[in-house]
C-alpha positions in Angstrom: -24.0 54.4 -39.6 -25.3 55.1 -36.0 -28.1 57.2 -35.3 -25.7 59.6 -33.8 -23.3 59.6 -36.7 -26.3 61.1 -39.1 -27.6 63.5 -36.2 -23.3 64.8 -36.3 -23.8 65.3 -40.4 -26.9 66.9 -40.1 -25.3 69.5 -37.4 -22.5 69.9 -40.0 -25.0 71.1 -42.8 -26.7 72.8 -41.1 -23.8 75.1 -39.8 -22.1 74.8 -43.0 -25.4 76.2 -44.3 -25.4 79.5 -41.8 -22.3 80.1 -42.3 -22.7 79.9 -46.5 -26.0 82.1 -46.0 -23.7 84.6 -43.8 -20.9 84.9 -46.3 -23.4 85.1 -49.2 -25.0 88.4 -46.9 -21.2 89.4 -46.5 -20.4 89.4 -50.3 -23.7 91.2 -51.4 -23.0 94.1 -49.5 -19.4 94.2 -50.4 -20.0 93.6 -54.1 -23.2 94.3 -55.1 -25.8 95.9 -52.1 -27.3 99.1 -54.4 -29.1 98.9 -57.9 -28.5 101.4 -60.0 -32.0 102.5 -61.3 -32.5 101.3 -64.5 -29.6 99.7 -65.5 -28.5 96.1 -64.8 -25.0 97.8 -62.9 -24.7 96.9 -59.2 -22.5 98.3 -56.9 -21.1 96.9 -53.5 -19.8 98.7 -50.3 -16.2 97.4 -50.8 -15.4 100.6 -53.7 -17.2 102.8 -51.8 -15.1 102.5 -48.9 -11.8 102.0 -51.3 -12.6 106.0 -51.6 -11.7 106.4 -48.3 -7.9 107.1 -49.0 -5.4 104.2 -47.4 -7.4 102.8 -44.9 -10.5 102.0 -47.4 -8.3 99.5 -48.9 -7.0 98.2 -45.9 -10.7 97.5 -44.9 -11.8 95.9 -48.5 -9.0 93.5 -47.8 -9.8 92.2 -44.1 -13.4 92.2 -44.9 -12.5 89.8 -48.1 -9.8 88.0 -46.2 -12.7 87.2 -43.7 -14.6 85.4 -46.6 -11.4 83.3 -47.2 -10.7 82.1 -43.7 -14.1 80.9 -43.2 -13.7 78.7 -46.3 -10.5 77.6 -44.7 -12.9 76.5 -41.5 -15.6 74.6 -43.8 -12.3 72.7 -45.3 -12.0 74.6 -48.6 -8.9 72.5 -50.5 -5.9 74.6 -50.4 -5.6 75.0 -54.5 -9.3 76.3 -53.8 -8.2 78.8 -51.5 -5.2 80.1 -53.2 -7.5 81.0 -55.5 -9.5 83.2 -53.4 -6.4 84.6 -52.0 -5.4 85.7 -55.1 -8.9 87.7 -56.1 -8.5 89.3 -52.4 -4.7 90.8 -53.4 -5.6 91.2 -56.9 -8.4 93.6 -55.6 -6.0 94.7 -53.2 -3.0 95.8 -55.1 -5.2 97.2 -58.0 -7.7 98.8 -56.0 -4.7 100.1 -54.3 -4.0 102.6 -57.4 -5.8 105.7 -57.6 -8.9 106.6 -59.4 -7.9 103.5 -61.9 -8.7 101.2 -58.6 -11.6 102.7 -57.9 -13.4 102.3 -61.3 -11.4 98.8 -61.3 -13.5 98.2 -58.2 -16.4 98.5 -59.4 -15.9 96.0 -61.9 -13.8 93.2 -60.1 -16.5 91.7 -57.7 -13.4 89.3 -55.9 -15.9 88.4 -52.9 -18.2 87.0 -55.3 -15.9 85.4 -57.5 -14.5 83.7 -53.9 -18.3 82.5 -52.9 -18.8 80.8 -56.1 -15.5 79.0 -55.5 -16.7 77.9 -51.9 -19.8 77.1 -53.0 -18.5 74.8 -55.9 -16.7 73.3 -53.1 -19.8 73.0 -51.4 -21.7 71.4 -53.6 -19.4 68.7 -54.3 -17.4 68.1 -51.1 -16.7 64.1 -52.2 -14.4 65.2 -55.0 -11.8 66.7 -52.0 -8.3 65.4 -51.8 -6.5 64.2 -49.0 
């Protein structure tokens, strides 16, 4: 391996790295950004703009679906990614249901759920398939 060849991987992980730490920001805010005090209960921006009626939900979902499409980028294996989809519309569709999705929003933290995935992936990017 060349000289070059390493400089390429280090570029790589280093972007891979940015864009991890960016998606990581991302999901804090949507999931968990505010503490409440005293309690171990966190609560993310993605119910609180689920209150907003219709297009609330329509936001969660793009801002999640963002999440997703940058895993597709860092080459995220597609059994991988159809399981983030499926957190994305399962926050979607429930979240979608009045009052009952907006406590079941507060509970269902899919953008995490989808960073641990990518970082799994991340973590151990030799055991990809073809």
């Amino acid at each position: 391996m060349s000289n070059f060849d390493r400089r390429d991987d280090y570029i790589d992980s280093a972007a891979q790295a940015l864009t991890l730490k960016r998606l990581r920001r991302l999901s804090l805010i949507l999931d968990k950004v505010i503490t409440i005090p005293g309690t171990p209960i966190h609560i993310g921006l993605d119910p609180l703009i689920g209150f907003i009626p219709i297009g609330g939900d329509v936001l969660g979902i793009i801002l999640a679906s963002y999440i997703v499409i940058e895993a597709a980028k860092l080459g995220v294996p597609q059994a991988t990614l159809r399981k983030m989809v499926l957190n994305v519309i399962i926050d979607g569709l429930v979240g979608a249901i009045p009052v009952i999705g907006d406590l079941f929003d507060f509970a269902w933290t899919a953008n995490e759920y989808n960073i641990k995935l990518l970082e799994a992936h991340l973590q151990f990017p030799l055991r990809r398939k073809p």
